[in-house]
C-alpha positions, -999 to +999 in steps of 0.1 A: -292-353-018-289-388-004-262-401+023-238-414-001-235-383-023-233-362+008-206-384+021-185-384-020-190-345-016-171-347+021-144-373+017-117-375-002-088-346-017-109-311-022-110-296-058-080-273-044-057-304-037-064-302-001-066-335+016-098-348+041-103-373+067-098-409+055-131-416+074-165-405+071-197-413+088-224-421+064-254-413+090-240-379+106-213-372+081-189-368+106-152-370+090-119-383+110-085-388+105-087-424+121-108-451+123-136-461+144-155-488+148-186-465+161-190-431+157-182-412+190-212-387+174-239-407+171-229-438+177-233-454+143-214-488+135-216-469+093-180-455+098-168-462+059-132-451+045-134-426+019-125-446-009-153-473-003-175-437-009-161-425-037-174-431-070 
């Protein structure tokens, strides 16, 4: 499964209506509720709202 489809599956409402973080990390996955401009994980500058992901 490539990056993108691993971060559609993360991001985004859950099939149960749930809601996710707004913001997920496209090289660790890491998910957050706000935005950065790295990713205090692994220090990616791929920090992508969940929309942009989404097909």
């Amino acid at each position: 499964m490539g990056v993108l489809n691993k971060a559609k599956k993360v991001s985004g409402i859950s099939e149960e209506g749930e809601e996710r973080a707004l913001y997920v990390c496209l090289a660790c996955e890491t998910t957050f509720e706000v935005q950065h401009h790295t990713c205090p994980t692994c220090g990616s500058f791929d920090v992508r709202h969940s929309k942009w992901v989404q097909e």
